[in-house]
Short mmCIF file of the C-alpha atoms (twelve columns), coordinates in Angstrom:
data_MODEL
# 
_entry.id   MODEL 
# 
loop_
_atom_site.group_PDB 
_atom_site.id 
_atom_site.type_symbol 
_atom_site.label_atom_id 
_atom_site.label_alt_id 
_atom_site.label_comp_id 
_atom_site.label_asym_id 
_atom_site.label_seq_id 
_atom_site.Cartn_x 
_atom_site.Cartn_y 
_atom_site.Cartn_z 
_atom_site.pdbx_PDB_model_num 
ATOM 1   C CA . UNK A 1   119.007 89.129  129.263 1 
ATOM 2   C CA . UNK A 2   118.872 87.396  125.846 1 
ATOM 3   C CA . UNK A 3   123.209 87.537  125.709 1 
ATOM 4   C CA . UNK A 4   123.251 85.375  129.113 1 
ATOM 5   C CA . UNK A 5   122.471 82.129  127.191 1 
ATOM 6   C CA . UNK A 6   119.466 81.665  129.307 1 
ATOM 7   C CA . UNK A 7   116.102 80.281  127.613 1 
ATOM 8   C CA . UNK A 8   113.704 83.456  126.433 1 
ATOM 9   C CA . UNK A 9   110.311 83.613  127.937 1 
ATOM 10  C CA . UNK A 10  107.778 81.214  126.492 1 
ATOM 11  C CA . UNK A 11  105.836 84.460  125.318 1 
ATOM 12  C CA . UNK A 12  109.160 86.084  124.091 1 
ATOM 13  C CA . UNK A 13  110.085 82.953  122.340 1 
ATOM 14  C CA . UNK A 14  106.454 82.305  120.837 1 
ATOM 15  C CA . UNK A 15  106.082 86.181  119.571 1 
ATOM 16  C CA . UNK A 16  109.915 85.422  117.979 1 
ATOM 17  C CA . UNK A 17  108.860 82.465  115.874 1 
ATOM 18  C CA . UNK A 18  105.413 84.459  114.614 1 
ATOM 19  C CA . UNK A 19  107.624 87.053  113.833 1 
ATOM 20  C CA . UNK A 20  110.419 85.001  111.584 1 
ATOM 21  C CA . UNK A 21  107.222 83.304  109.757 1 
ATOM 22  C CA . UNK A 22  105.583 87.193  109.053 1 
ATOM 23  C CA . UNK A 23  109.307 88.173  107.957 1 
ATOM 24  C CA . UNK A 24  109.786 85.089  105.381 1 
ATOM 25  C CA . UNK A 25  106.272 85.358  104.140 1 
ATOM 26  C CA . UNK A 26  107.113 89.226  103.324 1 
ATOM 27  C CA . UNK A 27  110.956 88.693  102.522 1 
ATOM 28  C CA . UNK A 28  110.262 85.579  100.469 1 
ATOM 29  C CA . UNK A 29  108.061 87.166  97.344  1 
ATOM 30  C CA . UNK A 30  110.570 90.262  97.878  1 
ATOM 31  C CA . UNK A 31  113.494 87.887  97.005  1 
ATOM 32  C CA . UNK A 32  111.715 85.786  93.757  1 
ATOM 33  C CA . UNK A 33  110.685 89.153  92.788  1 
ATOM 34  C CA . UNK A 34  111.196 91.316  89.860  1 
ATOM 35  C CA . UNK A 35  113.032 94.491  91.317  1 
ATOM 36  C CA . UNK A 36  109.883 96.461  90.194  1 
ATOM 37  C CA . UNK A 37  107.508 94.862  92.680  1 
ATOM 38  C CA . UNK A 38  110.334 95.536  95.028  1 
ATOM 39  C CA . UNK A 39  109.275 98.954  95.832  1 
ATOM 40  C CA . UNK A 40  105.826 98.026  96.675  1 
ATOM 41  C CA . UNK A 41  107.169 95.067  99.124  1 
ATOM 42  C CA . UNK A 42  109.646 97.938  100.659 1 
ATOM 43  C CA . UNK A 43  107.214 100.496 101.255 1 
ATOM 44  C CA . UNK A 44  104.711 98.176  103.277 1 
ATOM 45  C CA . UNK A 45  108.054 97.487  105.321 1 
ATOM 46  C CA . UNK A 46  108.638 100.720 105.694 1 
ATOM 47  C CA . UNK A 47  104.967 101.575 107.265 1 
ATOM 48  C CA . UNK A 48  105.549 98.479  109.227 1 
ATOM 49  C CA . UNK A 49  108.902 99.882  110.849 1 
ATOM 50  C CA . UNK A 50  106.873 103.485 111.365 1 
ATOM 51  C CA . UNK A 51  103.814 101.442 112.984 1 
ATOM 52  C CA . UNK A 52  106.061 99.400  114.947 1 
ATOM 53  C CA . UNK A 53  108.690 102.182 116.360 1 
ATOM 54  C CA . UNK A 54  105.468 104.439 117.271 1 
ATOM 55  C CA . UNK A 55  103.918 101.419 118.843 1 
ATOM 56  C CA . UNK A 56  106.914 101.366 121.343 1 
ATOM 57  C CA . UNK A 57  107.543 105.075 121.591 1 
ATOM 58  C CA . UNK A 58  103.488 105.168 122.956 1 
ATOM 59  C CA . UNK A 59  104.383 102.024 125.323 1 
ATOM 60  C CA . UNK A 60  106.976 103.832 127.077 1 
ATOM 61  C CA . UNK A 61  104.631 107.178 126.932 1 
ATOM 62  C CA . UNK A 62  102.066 104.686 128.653 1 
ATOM 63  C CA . UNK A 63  104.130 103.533 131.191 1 
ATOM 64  C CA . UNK A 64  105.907 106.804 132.306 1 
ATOM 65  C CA . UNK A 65  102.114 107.564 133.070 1 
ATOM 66  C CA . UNK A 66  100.944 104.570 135.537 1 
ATOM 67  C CA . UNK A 67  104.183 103.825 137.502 1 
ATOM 68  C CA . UNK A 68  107.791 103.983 137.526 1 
ATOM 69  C CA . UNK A 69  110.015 101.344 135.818 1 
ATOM 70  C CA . UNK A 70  112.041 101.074 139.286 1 
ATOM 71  C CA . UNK A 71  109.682 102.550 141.705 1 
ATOM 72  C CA . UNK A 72  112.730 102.985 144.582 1 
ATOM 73  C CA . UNK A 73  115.202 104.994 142.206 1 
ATOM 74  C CA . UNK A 74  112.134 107.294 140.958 1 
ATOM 75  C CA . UNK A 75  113.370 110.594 140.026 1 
ATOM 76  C CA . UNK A 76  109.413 111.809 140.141 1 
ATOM 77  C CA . UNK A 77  107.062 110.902 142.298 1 
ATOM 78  C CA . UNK A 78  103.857 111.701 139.719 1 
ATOM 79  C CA . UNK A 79  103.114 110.718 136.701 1 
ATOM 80  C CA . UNK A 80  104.641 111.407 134.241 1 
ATOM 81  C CA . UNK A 81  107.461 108.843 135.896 1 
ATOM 82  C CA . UNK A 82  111.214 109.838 134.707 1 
ATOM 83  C CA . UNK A 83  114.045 107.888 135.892 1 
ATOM 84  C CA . UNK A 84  117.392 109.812 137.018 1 
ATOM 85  C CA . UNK A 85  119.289 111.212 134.756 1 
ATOM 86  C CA . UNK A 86  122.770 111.991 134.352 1 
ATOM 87  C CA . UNK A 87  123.929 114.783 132.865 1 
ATOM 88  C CA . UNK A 88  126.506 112.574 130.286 1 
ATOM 89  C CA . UNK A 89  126.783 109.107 130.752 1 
ATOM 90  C CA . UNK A 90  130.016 108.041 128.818 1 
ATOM 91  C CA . UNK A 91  129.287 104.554 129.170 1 
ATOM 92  C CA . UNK A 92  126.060 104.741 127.298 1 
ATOM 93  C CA . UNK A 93  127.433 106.438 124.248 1 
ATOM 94  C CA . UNK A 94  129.225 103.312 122.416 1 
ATOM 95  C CA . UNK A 95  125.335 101.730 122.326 1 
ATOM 96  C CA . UNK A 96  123.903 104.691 121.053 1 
ATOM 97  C CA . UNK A 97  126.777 104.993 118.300 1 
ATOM 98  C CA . UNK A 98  126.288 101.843 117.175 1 
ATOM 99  C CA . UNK A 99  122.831 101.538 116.833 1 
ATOM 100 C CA . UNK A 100 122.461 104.774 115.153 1 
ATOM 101 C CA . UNK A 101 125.267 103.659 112.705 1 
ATOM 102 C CA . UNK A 102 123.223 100.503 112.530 1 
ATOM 103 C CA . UNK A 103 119.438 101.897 112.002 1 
ATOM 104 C CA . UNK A 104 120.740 104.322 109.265 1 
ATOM 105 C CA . UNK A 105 123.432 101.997 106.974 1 
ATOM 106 C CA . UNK A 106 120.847 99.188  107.194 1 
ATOM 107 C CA . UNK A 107 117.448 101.547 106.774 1 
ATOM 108 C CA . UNK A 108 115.332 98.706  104.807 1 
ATOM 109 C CA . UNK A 109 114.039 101.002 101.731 1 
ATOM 110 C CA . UNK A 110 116.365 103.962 101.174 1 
ATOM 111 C CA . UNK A 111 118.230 101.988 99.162  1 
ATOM 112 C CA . UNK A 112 115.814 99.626  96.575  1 
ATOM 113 C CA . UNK A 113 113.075 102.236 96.744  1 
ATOM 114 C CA . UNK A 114 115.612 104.668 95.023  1 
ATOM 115 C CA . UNK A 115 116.638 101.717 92.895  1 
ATOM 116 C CA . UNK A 116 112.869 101.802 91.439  1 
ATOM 117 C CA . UNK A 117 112.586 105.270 90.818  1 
ATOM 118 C CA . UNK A 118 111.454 106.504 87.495  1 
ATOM 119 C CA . UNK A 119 113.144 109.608 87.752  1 
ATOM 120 C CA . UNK A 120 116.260 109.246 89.470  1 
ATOM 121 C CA . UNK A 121 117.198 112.223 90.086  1 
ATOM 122 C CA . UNK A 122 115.084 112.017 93.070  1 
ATOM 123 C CA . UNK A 123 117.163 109.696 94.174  1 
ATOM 124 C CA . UNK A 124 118.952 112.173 96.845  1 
ATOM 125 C CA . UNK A 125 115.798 113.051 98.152  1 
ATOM 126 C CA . UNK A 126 114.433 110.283 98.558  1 
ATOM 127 C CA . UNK A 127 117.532 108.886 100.717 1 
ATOM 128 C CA . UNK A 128 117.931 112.198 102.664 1 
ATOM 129 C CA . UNK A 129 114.287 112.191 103.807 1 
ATOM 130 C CA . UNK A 130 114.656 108.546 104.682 1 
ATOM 131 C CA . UNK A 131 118.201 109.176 106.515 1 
ATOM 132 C CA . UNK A 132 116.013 112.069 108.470 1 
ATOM 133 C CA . UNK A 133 113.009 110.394 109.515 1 
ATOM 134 C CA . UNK A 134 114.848 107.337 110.379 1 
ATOM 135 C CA . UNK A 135 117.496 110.147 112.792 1 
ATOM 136 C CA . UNK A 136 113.892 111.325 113.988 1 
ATOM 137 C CA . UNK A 137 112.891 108.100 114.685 1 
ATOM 138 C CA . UNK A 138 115.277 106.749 116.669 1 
ATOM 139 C CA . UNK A 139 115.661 110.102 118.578 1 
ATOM 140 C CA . UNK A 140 112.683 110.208 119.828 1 
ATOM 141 C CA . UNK A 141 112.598 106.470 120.845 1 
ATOM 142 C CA . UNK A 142 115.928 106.936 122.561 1 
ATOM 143 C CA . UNK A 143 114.671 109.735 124.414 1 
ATOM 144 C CA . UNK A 144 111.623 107.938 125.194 1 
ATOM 145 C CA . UNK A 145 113.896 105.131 126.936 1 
ATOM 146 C CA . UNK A 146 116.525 107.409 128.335 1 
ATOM 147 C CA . UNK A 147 113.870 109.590 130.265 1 
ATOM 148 C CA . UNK A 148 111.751 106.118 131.464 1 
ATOM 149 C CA . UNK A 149 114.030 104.054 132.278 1 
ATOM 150 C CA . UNK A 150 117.342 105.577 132.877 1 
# 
């Protein structure tokens, strides 16, 4: 649990610092930038955020298919391996609200890439399909965790 104050795995901790260097050496140029390169910089980050949410939606499809995440509260006992479910789970809801508040105010391109635009009147559109496939997004990676691990 990385809120208990305990030390992260030495693979957790080594992936984190790779990570912060690949961030600053994308954020960096994005920062000294004219706002016109901007939009190129935002749009790699956006296929990054794609690549890396479908990357962990397939990881859970992966696992639900070769064993159960707690193999003595299995709600299946083949593959594909769900976890039991509630029907509403109150206590659940105040993590889901936030993060969803969270993914969509602080979606990394809606925002500059409509800044860029040479016709702005595409503006809307442009933030309305980036509102929806981010709500896609994170629904079906929610669902994805729900179902696998409970």
């Amino acid at each position: 649990d990385m809120y208990s104050g305990a030390p992260l795995h030495p693979h957790c901790e080594g992936a984190y610092k790779v990570w912060l260097v690949v961030t600053w050496v994308v954020m960096l140029p994005a920062v000294l930038s004219d706002l016109q390169d901007l939009g190129r910089i935002q749009l790699l980050l956006n296929v990054f955020i794609y690549v890396v949410v479908g990357i962990m939606v397939l990881t859970i499809w992966a696992a639900m298919l070769r064993a159960p995440y707690d193999p003595a509260a299995a709600a299946t006992a083949s593959p594909p391996y769900f976890a039991p479910q509630r029907v509403f789970a109150g206590d659940g809801f105040s993590l889901l609200f936030s993060a969803t508040i969270f993914g969509q105010m602080g979606h990394t391109a809606v925002f500059s890439i409509a800044a860029v635009l040479r016709d702005k009147s595409q503006a809307k559109a442009v933030w309305g399909l980036g509102f929806l496939t981010n709500a896609a997004l994170q629904i079906v990676l929610s669902a994805s965790c729900v179902l696998f691990f409970g």
